[in-house]
C-alpha positions as CSV (number, residue, x, y, z in Angstrom):
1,X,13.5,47.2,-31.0
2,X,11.8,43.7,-31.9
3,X,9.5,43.7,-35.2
4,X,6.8,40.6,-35.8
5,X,5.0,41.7,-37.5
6,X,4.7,44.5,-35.2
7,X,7.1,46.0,-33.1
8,X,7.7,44.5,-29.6
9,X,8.4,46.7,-26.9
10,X,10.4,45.6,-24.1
11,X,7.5,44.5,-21.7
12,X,6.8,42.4,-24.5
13,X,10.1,41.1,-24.5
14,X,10.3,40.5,-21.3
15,X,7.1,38.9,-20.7
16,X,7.8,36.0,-23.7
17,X,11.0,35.5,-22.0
18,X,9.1,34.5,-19.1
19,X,7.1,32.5,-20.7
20,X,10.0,30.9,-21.9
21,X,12.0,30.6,-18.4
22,X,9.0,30.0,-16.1
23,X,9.0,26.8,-14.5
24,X,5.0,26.9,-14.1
25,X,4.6,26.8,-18.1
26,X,4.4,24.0,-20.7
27,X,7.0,23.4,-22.3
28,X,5.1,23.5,-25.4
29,X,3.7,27.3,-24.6
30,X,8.2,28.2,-24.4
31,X,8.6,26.9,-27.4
32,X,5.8,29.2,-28.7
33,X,7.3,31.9,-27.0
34,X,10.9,31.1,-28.2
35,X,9.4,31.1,-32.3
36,X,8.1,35.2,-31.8
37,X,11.7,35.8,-29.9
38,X,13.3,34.4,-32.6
39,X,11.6,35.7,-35.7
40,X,11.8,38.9,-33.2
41,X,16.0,38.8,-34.0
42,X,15.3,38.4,-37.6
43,X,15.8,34.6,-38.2
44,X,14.3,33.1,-41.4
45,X,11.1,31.2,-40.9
46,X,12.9,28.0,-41.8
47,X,15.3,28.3,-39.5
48,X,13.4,28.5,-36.7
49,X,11.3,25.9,-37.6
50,X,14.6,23.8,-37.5
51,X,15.0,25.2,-34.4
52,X,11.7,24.4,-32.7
53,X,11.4,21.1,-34.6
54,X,8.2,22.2,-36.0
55,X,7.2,22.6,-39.9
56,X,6.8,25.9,-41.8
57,X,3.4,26.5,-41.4
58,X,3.4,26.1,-37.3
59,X,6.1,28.8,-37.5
60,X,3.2,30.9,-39.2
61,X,0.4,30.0,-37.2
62,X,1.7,30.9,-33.9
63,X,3.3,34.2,-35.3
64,X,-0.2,34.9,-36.3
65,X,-1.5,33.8,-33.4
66,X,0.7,36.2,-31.6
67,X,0.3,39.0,-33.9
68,X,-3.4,38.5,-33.1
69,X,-3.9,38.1,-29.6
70,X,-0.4,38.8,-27.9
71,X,0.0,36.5,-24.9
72,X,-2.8,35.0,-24.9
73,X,-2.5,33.7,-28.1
74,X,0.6,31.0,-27.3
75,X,-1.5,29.9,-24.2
76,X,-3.5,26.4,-24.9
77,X,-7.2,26.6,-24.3
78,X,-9.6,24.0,-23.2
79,X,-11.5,22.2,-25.9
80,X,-14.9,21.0,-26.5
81,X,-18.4,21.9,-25.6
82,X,-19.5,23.9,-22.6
83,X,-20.4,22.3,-19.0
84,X,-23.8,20.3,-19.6
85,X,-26.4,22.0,-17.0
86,X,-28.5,19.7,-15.6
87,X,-30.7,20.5,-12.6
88,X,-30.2,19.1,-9.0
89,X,-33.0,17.5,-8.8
90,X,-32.2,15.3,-11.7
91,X,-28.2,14.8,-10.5
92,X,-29.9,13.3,-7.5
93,X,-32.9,11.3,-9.2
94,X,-29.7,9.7,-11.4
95,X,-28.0,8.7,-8.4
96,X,-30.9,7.5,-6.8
97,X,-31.8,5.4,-9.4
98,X,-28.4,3.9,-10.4
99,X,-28.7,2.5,-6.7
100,X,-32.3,0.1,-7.3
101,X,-33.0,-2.9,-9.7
102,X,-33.0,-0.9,-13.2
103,X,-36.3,-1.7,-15.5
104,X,-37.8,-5.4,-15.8
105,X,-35.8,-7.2,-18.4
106,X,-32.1,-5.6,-17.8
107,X,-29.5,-7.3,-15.7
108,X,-27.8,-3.9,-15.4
109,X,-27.6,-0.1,-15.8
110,X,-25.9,1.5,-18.6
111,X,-25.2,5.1,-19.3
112,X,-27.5,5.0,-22.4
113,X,-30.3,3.1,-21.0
114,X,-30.2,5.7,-17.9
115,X,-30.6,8.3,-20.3
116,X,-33.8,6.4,-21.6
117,X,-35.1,6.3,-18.4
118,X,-34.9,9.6,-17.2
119,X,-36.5,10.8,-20.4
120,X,-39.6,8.7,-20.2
121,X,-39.5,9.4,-15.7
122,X,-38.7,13.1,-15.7
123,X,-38.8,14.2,-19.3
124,X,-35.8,16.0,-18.7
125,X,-32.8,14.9,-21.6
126,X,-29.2,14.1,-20.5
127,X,-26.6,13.1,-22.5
128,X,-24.9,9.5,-21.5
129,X,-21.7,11.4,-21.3
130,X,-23.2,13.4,-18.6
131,X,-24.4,10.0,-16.6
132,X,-20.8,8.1,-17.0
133,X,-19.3,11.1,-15.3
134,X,-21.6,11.4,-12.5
135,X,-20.8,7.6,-12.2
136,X,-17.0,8.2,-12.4
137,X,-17.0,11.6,-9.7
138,X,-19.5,9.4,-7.4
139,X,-17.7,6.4,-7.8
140,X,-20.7,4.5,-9.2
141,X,-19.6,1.6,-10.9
142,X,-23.4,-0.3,-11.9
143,X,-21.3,-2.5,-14.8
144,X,-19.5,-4.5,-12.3
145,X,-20.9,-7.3,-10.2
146,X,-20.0,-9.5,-7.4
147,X,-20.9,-12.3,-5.1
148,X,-21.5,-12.1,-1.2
149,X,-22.6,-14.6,1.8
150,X,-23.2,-13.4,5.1
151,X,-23.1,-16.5,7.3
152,X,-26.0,-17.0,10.0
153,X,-23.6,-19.6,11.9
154,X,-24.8,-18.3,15.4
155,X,-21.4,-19.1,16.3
156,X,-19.3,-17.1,14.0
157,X,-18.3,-14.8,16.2
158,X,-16.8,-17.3,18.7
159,X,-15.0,-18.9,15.7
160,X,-14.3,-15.6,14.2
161,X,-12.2,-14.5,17.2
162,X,-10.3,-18.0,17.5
163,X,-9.0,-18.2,14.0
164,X,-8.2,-15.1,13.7
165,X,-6.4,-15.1,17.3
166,X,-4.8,-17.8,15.7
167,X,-3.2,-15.6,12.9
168,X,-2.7,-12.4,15.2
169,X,-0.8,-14.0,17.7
170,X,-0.2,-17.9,16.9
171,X,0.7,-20.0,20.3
172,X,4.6,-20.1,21.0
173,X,6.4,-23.3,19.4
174,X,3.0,-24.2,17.8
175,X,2.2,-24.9,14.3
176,X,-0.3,-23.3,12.2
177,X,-1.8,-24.9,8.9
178,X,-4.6,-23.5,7.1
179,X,-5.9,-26.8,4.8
180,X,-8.5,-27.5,1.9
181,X,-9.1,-28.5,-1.2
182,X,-9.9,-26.8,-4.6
183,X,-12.0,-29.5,-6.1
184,X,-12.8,-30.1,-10.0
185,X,-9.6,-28.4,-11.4
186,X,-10.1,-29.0,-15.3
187,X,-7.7,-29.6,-17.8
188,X,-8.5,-27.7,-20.7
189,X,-6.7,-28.2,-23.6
190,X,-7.3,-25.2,-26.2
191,X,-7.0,-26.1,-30.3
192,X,-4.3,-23.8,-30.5
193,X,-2.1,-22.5,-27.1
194,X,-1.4,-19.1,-25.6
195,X,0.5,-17.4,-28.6
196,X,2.8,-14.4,-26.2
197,X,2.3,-11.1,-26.5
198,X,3.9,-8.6,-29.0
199,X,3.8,-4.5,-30.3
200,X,0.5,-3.3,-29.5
201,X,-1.0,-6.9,-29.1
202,X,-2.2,-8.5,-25.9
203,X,-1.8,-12.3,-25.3
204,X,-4.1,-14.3,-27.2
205,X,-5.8,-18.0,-27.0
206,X,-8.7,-19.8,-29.1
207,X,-11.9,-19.8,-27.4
208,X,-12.9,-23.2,-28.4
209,X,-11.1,-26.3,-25.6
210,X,-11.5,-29.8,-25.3
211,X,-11.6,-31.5,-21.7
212,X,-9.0,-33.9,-21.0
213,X,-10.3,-34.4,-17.2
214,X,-10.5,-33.0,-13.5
215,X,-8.1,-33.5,-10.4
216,X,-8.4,-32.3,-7.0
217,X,-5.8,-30.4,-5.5
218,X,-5.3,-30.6,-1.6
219,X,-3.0,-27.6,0.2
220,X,-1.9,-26.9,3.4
221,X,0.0,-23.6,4.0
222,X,2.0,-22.8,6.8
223,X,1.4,-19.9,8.0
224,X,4.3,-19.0,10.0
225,X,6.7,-19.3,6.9
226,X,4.5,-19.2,3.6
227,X,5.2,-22.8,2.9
228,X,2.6,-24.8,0.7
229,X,2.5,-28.9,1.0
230,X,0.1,-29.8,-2.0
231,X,-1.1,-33.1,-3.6
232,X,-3.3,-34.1,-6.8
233,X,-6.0,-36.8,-6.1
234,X,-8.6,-37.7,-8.8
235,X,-11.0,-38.2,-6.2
236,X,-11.9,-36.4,-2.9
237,X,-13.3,-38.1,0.1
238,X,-12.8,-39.0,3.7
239,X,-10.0,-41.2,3.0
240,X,-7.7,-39.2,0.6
241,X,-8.3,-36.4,3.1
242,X,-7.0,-38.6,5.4
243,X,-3.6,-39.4,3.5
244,X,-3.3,-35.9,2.8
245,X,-3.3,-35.2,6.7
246,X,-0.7,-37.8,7.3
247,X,1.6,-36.1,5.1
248,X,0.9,-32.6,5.9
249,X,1.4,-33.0,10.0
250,X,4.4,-35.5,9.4
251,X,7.2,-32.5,9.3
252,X,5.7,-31.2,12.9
253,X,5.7,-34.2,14.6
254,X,6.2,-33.4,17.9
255,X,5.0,-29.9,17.9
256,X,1.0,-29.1,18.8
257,X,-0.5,-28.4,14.9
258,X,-3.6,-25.8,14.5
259,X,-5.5,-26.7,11.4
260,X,-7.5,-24.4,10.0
261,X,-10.2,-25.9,7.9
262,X,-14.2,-24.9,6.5
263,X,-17.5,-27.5,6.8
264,X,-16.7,-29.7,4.0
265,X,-18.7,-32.8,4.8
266,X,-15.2,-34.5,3.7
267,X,-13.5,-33.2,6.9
268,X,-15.8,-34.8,9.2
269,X,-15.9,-38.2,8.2
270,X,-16.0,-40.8,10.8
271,X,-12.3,-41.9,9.3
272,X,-11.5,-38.2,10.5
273,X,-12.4,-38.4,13.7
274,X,-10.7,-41.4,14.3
275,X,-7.3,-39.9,13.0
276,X,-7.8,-37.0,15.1
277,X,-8.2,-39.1,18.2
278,X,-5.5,-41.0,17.3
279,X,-3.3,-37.5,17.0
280,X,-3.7,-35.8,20.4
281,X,-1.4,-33.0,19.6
282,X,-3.6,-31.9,16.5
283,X,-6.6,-29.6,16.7
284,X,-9.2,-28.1,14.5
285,X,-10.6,-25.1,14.2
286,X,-13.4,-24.7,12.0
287,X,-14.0,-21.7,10.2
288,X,-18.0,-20.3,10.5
289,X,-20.5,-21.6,8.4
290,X,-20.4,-20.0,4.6
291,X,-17.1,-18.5,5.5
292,X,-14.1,-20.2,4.1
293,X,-12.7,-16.6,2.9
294,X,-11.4,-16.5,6.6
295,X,-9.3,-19.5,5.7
296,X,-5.9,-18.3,4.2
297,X,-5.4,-21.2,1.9
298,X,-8.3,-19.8,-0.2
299,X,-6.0,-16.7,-0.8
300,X,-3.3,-18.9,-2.3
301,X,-5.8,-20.9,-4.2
302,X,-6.5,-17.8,-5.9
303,X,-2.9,-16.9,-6.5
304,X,-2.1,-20.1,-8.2
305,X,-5.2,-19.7,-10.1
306,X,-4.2,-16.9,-12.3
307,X,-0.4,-16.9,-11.7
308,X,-0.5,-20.7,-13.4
309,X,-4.2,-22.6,-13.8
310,X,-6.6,-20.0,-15.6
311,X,-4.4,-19.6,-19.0
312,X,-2.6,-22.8,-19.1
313,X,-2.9,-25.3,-22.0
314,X,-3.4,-28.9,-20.6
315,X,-3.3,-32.1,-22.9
316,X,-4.1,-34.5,-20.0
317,X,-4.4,-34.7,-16.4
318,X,-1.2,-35.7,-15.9
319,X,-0.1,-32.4,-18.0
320,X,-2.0,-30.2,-15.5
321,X,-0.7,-32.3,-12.2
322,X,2.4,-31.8,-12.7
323,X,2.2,-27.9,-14.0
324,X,0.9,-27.9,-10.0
325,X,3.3,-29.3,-9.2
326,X,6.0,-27.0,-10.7
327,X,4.3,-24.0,-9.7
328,X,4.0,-25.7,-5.7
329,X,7.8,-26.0,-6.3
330,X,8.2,-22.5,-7.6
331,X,6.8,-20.8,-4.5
332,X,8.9,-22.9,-1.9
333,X,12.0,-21.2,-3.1
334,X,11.1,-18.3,-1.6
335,X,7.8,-18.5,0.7
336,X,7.0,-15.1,2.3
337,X,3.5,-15.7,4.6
338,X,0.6,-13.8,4.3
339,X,0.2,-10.7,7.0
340,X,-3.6,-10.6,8.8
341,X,-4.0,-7.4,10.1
342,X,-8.0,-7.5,10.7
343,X,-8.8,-7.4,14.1
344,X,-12.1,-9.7,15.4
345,X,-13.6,-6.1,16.2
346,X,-12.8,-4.5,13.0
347,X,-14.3,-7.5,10.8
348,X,-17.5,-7.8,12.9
349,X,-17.6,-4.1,12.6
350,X,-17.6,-4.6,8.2
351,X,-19.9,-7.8,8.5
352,X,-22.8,-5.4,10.4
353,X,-22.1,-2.2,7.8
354,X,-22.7,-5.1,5.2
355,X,-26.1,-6.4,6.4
356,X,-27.2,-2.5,7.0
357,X,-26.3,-1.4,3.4
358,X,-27.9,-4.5,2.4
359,X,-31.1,-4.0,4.0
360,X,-31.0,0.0,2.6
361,X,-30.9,-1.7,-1.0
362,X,-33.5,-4.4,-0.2
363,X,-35.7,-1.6,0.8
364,X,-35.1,0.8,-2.0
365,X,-35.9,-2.1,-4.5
366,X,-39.0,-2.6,-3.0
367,X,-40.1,1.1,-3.5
């Protein structure tokens, strides 16, 4: 027979070994278990704390606690306040409302201001805890933001379907290049640089810059093999757009070359149409009207962006050029092209779910 305290019979026994062995328990509720089998075989209280690599008074506590409540008092119980009750009605009133223009003079909905609201609406109280979880299980997110364009090209289909045929299921022996240019690239030049990261502390740079100038950074990416062609200009016109064709189409000469290009005014230049008539074997395809995102070198621009651009410390123009120029070199040692998988179907089909739920939440504001 076990003494505790009190005696333990062997049910008892058995059932704290199984606390102890069962795979379904904490480990933290077996070593509970383990302290009352323990002190059960007459080990000193010290020693067992050794054991469980607890102190003293945890020893106590749970042999109290077990004493007390058997069982149940090794198990861990759920903390804090009971499940707020708030009436359906309101739940959906919340949700309604977290989906219209909140009240003249915010930008945006918080969790506190909602809570102001539907006490001066309803006069029912909520706490904001209550409203950020209804947010979180909903998957409302009101404090993020984003930019759209839906393009009214009345063409876009038509163009639509021929780039992205172009992607799917790009004509044998043909080349693909998807071209443009990320204009206005600063070089910022911060008072004191990126200091790394260490224990507990993320990356850090001053706020305060000072701008040594902007270049122009025209790309054309291959999209058969994930190669990039790239070259700084400080200014951006017909001409220089011209140049950078030359140099782009010169490794595929002899092959027919698909560019891939948006509406710049640039890429339509009379000194553009001239070099395309002069290069039979090229052809354009222009992507719809406010839709450059269909254009894969906008994907890489982004890369490059935050892999090399956005936190870099640059003390000229010629500091930041050739940081491009690095980080062009960087990704040609191993390209690895972009996969499309979007169908012409299946983007149409997003693009008319877009304009409906935009015209639901033009019509709710106006309510």
């Amino acid at each position: 027979m076990f003494t505790v305290g009190v005696e333990l019979t062997a049910d008892q026994v058995a059932a704290l070994r199984g606390l102890v062995n069962s795979p379904d328990v904490a480990a933290s509720v077996g070593t509970r278990a383990r302290i009352v089998l323990w002190r059960a075989e007459n080990r000193r209280k010290t020693e067992i704390a050794a054991l469980a690599g607890v102190s003293r008074p945890t020893v106590d506590a749970w042999l109290a606690r077990y004493e007390a409540d058997g069982i149940a008092g090794l198990l861990d119980h759920k903390r804090g306040a009971g499940r707020e009750q708030v009436p359906a009605r309101i739940r959906a009133r919340i949700l309604a409302a977290t989906r219209t223009s909140p009240p003249a003079g915010l930008s945006q909905w918080s969790s506190r201001e909602m809570v102001k609201f539907i006490a001066r609406t309803e006069g029912v109280s909520v706490s904001w805890h209550y409203v950020a979880k209804l947010w979180r299980d909903t998957g409302l997110k009101p404090h993020r933001h984003g930019t759209f364009t839906l393009s009214r090209d009345p063409a876009f289909a038509d163009k639509l379907a021929d780039i992205v045929g172009l992607y799917l299921d790009p004509p044998g022996g043909a080349v693909v290049l998807s071209i443009d240019e990320k204009t206005q690239v600063q070089a910022l030049d911060r008072t004191q640089p990126v200091l790394p990261i260490c224990f507990g502390v993320t990356e850090k740079r001053t706020h305060d810059y000072v701008r040594h100038g902007t270049t122009n950074l025209f790309a054309a990416l291959d999209i058969g093999t994930g190669r990039v062609y790239g070259e700084c200009k400080p200014t951006r016109n017909g001409a220089d757009f011209v140049a950078f064709l030359d140099k782009a189409v010169k490794p595929h000469r002899g092959k027919d070359i698909h560019i891939v290009l948006d509406n710049l005014s640039t890429h339509a230049t009379p000194e553009v149409v001239k070099w395309l008539e002069a290069h039979p074997r090229v052809e354009f395809h222009f992507t719809p009207v406010g839709s450059s995102w269909i254009n894969q070198i906008e994907i890489w621009f982004g890369i490059i962006t935050r892999q090399s651009i956005r936190r870099g410390t640059f003390s000229s123009v010629k500091v930041l050029v050739t940081q491009i120029r690095d980080y062009i070199t960087h990704w040609n040692t191993d390209p690895k092209p972009f996969e499309w998988t979007a169908t012409t179907d299946e983007i149409l089909a997003k693009v008319r779910l877009t304009q409906t739920n935009i015209k639901k939440l033009v019509d709710n504001n106006g309510k």
